[in-house]
C-alpha positions in Angstrom: 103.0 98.5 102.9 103.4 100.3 100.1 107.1 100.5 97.9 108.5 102.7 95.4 110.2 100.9 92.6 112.5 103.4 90.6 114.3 101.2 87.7 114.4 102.2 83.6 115.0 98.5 82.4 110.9 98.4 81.6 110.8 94.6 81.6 112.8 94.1 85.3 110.4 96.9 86.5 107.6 95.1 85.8 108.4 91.8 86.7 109.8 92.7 90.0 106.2 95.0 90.4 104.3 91.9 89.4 105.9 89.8 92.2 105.7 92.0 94.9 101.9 92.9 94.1 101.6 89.1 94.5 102.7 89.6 97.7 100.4 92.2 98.5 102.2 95.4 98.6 100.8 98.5 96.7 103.7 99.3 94.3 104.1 102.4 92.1 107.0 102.5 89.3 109.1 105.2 88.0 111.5 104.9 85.3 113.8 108.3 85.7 115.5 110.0 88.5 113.7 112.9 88.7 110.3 111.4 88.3 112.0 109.7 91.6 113.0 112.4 93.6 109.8 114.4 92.8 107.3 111.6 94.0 109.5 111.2 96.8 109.0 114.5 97.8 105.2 114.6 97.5 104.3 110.8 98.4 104.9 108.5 101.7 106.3 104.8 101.1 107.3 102.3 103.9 110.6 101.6 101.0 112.3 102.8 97.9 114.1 100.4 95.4 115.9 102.5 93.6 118.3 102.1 90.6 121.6 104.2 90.5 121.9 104.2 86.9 119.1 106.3 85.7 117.8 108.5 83.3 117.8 112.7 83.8 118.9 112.4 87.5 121.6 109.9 89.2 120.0 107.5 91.8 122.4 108.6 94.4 121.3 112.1 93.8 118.1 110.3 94.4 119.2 109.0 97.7 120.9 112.2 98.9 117.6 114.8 98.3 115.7 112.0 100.3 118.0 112.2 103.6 118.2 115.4 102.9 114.3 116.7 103.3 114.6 113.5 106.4 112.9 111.1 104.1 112.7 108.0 106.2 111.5 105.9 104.2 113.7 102.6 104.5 116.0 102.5 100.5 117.1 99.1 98.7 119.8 99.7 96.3 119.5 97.2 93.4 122.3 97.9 90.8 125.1 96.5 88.6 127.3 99.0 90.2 129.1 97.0 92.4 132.4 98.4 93.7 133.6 98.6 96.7 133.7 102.3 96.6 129.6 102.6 95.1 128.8 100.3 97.8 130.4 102.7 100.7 129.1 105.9 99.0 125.3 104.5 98.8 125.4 103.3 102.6 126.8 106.6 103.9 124.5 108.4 102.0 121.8 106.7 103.6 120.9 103.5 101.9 119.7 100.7 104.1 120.5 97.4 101.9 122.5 97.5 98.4 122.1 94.6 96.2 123.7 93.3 92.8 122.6 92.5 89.9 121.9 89.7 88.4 120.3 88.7 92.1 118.0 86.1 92.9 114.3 86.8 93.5 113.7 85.2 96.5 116.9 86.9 98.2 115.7 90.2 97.0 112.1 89.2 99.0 113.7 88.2 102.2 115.8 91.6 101.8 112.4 93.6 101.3 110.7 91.8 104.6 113.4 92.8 106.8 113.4 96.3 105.9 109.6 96.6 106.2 110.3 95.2 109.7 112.5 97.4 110.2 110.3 100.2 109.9 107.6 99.4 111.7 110.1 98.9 114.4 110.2 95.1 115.0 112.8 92.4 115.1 111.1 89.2 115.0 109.6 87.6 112.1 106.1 86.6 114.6 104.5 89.2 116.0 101.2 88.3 118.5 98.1 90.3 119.8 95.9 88.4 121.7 95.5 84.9 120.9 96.3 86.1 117.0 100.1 85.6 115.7 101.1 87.3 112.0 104.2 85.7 110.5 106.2 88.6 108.7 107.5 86.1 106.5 105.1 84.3 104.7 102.7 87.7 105.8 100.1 84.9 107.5 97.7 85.1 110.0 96.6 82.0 112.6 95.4 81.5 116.2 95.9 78.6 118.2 98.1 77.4 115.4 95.7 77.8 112.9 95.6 79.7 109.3 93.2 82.3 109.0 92.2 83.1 105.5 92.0 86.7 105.1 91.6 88.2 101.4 94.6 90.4 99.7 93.1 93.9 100.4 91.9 92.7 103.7 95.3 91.0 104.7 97.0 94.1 103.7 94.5 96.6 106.0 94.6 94.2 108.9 98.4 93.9 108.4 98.9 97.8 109.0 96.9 97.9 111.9 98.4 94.9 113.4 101.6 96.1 114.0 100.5 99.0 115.0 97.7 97.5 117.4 96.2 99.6 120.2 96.9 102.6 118.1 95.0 105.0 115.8 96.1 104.8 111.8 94.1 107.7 110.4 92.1 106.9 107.3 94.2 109.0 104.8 97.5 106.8 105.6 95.4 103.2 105.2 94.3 104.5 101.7 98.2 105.6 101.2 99.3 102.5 102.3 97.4 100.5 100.3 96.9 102.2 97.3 99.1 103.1 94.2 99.3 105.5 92.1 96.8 103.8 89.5 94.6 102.2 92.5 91.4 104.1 93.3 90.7 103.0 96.9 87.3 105.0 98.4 86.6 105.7 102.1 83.4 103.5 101.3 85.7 100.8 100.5 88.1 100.7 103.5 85.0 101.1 105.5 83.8 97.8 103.8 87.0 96.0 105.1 86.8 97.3 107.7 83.4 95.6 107.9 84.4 92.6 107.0 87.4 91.9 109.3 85.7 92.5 111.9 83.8 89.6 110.8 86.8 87.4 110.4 88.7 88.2 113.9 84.9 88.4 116.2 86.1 84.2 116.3 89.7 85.0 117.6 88.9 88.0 120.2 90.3 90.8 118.0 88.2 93.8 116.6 88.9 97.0 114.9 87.5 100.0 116.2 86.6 103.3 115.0 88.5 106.7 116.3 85.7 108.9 114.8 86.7 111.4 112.1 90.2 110.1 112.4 90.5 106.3 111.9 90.4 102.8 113.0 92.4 100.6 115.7 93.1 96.9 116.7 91.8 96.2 119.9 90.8 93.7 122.0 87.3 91.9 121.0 86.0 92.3 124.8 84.1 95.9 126.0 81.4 97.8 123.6 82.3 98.5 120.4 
């Protein structure tokens, strides 16, 4: 899943990146509202964090040229405006979550999770394919009750095609998904995960396929490959 964090206080914006890096999202930072609303425009994310008070361009202006162009992307508020009346005018302009700050970490987490569920369109926090189950909280894998260890690059690949299993995700939006702006992600390199899950799931009757010249799928381990 991949997030756009737009916040000028330097020191927040990277200690909120560093956390949810550890988590395993890919996560670009901007500091300025127009260097917002210009990668916005140009680049996809799953969700945008976005500061109101910001440099060279409002983050509500932010906010309202994203619904505009039908940016769908899902959009945390985190500011120290808090009034009533900020709180209204970010929600009807589209906002999907407005937080205050000082807030606490781990709330601001749980927030995030349900977004992202949000967007891929589910509502429970387990989600199974076969005899495999992926807990959107903690972002674990198991079968038959048990943990499967699955590396951070890897987790985060098999994670995107999990939920959306028995469907195509083109090559260009795994690398999009996974990537930031400073990440340099090669089609050699997704094929090697690729490679490797395949590896890790052959145990718990999962595969991923290839879609020739388009992608790769989840699928059920049994039939030729």
């Amino acid at each position: 899943m991949r997030i756009l964090l737009v916040e000028d206080n330097q020191d927040l914006a990277e200690g909120l990146s560093a956390i949810l890096r550890g988590s395993g999202y890919a996560v670009d930072v901007v500091s300025d509202g127009a260097s917002a609303h210009a990668v916005a425009a140009t680049e996809t994310f799953d969700l945008v964090i976005l500061d109101l008070n910001l440099p060279e361009m409002d983050g509500l202006d932010v906010l309202r040229a994203m619904r505009a162009r039908q940016n769908r992307a899902a959009v945390l508020i985190l500011t120290a405006r808090g009034a009533p009346e900020e709180r209204i005018k970010g929600l009807d302009l589209g906002a999907d979550d407005y937080m205050i700050k000082p807030f606490d970490v781990g709330e601001l987490e749980a927030r995030v999770r349900v977004l992202l569920r949000r967007q891929a369109g589910l509502r429970a926090s387990t989600v199974s394919y076969g005899n495999v189950s992926l807990d959107l909280n903690t972002r674990s894998f198991s079968s038959g009750g048990a943990p499967i260890e699955i590396p951070a690059r890897e987790l985060g690949l098999l994670e995107l095609l999990f939920m959306r299993a028995g469907k195509v995700v083109a090559k260009d939006a795994i690398m999009q998904s996974l990537t930031g702006f400073d990440d340099d992600l090669s089609s050699n390199a997704i094929e090697q995960y690729v490679s490797r899950l395949r590896k890790r799931l052959a145990p718990h009757g999962l595969t991923v396929r290839t879609a020739r010249g388009i992608g790769y799928y989840l699928d059920k381990a049994a039939g030729p490959e």
